[in-house]
C-alpha positions in Angstrom: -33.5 -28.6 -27.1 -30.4 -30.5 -28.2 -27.2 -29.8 -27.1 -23.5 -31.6 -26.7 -20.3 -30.8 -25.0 -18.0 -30.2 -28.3 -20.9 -30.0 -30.8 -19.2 -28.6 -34.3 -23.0 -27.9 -35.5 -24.5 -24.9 -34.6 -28.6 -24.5 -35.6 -29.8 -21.0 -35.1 -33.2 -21.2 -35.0 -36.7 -20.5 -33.1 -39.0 -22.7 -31.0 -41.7 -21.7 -32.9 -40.1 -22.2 -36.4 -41.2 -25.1 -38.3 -38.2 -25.2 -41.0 -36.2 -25.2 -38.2 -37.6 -28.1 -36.6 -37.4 -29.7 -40.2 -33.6 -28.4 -40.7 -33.0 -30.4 -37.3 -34.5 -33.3 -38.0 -32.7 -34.1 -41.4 -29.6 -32.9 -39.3 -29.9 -35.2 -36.4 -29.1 -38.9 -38.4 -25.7 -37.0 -40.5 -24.3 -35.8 -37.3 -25.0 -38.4 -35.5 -23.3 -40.5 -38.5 -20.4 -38.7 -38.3 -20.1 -38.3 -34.3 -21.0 -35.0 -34.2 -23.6 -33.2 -31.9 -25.8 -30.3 -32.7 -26.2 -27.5 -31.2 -29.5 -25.6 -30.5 -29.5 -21.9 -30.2 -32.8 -20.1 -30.0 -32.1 -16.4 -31.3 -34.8 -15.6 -29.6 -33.5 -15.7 -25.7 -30.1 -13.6 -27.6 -30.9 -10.1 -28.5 -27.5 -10.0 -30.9 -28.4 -13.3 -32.4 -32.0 -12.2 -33.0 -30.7 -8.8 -34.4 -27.8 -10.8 -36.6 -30.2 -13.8 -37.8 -34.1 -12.8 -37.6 -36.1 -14.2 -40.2 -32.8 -15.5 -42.3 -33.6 -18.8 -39.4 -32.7 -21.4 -39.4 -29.2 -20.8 -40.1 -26.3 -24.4 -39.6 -23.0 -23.8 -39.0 -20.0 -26.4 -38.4 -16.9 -24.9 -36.8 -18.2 -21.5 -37.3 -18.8 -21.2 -40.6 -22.3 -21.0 -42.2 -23.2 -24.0 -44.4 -27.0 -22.7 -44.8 -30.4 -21.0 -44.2 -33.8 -21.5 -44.3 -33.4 -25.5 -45.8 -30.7 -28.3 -44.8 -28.2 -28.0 -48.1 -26.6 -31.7 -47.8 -24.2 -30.8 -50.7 -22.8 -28.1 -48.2 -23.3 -30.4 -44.7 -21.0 -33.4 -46.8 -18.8 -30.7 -48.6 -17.9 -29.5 -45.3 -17.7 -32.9 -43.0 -15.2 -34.0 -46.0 -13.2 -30.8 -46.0 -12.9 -31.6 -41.9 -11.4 -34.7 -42.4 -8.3 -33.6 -44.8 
């Protein structure tokens, strides 16, 4: 689990998800780049996540919005850390 106070990246995920161990991994070394922490949130222990997200997992948000599902879309991740900075 990976968690920091004032995280802006949220990844909904499972323990057992293997894309969303991937989605965090590739994750990890761009927020850690831009001094960012990540978030883990396992939909599972949430029955409103689970009900909101369920197999669209893993799903990154920064600052509440949704940058992507299922794969880590850098074009989105860098689209939105530039937009963050204007």
């Amino acid at each position: 689990m990976i968690s920091a106070s004032g995280a802006r990246f949220v990844l909904y995920g499972r323990a057992w998800c293997h894309l969303c161990e991937d989605m965090r991994a590739e994750l990890e070394p761009i927020a850690a780049q831009h001094g960012l922490g990540v978030a883990w949130i396992d939909i599972d222990e949430d029955p409103l996540l689970e009900a909101r997200y369920d197999e669209r997992v893993p799903v990154l948000t920064l600052d509440g919005v949704e940058l992507c599902q299922y794969r880590l879309d850098r074009r989105a991740v860098y689209a939105a850390l530039g937009a963050r900075g204007r």
